[in-house]
C-alpha positions in Angstrom: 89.3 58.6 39.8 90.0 62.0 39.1 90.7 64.9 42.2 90.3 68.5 42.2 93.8 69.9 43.8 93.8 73.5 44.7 97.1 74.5 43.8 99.8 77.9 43.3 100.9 77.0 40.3 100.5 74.5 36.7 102.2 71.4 38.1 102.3 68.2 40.1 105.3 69.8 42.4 103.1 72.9 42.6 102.5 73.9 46.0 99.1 73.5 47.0 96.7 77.3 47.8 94.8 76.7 50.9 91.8 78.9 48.9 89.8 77.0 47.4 87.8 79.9 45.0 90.4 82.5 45.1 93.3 79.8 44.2 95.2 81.1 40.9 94.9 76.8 39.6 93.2 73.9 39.9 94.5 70.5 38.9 92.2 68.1 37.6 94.5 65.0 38.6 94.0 60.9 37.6 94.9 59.3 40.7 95.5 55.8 38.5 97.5 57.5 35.6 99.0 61.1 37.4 97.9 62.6 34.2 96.4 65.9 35.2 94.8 68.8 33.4 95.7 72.5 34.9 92.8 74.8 34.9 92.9 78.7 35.0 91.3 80.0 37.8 92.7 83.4 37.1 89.1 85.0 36.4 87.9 84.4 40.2 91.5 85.2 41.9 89.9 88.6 42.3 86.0 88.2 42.0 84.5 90.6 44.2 81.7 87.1 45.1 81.0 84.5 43.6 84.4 82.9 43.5 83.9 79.5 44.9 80.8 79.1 43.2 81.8 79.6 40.2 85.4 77.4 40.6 83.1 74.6 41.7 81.2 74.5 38.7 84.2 74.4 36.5 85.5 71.6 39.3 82.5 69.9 38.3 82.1 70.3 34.7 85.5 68.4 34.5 84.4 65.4 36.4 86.2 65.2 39.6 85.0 63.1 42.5 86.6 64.8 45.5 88.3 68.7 46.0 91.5 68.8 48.1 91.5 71.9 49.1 92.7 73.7 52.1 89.7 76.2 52.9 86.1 75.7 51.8 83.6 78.5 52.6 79.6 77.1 52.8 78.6 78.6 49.4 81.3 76.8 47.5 80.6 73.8 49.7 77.2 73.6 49.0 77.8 73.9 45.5 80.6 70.9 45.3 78.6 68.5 47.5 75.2 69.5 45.3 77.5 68.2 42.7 78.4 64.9 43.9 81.9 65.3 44.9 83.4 65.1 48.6 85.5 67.7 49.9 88.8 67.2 51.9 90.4 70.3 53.1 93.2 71.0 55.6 95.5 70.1 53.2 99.1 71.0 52.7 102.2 70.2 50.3 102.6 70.2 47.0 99.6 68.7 44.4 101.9 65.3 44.2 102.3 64.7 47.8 98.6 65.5 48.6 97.3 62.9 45.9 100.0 60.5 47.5 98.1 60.9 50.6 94.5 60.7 49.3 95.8 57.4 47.2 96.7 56.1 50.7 93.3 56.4 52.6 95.2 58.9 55.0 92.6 61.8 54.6 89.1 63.0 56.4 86.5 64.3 54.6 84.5 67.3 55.1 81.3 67.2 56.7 80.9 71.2 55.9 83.2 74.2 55.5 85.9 75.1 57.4 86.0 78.7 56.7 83.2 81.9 56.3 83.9 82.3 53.0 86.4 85.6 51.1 89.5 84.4 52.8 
């Protein structure tokens, strides 16, 4: 399965960024394999709106099942759900540890977002 990691930087040991739209990455990672694909989220870092939405899309477009994220605001998490994928957010560590811990059942998904949105 592949998971949507917001993260600080391009790699596993990354830290993750509690933003989920505003984050500077996003890791596209194979929970089977670890293989992972860093994507550029540089262009909605400082979107005046829109942000979210638009880093869902691209979450999306790359086939991802679930976000890990720390924050989601309700446009962005309307958007991933709409989507297909679940969210998990509250998360914390760095991109390898939080996969670790999705890989071992020890998360809670989202039932809606956990933030207004623009944090």
């Amino acid at each position: 399965m592949k998971v949507a990691v917001t993260s600080k930087g391009e790699d596993l040991s990354s830290e993750t960024d509690p933003r989920f739209g505003r984050a500077p990455f996003i890791l596209i990672v194979d929970t089977e394999t670890m293989a992972f694909e860093a994507l550029d989220n540089s262009t909605n870092v400082n979107a005046f709106k829109g942000a979210g939405i638009q880093a869902a899309t691209m979450v999306a477009d790359k086939g991802a099942g679930v976000l890990l994220t720390g924050y989601c605001g309700p446009n962005a998490y309307k958007t991933v759900t709409a989507a297909g994928l679940k969210v998990v957010s509250d998360i914390t560590g760095t991109v390898e540890e939080v996969v670790a811990k999705f890989k071992s059942g020890n998360v809670t998904y989202s039932e809606g977002a956990n933030t207004d949105g623009h944090w």
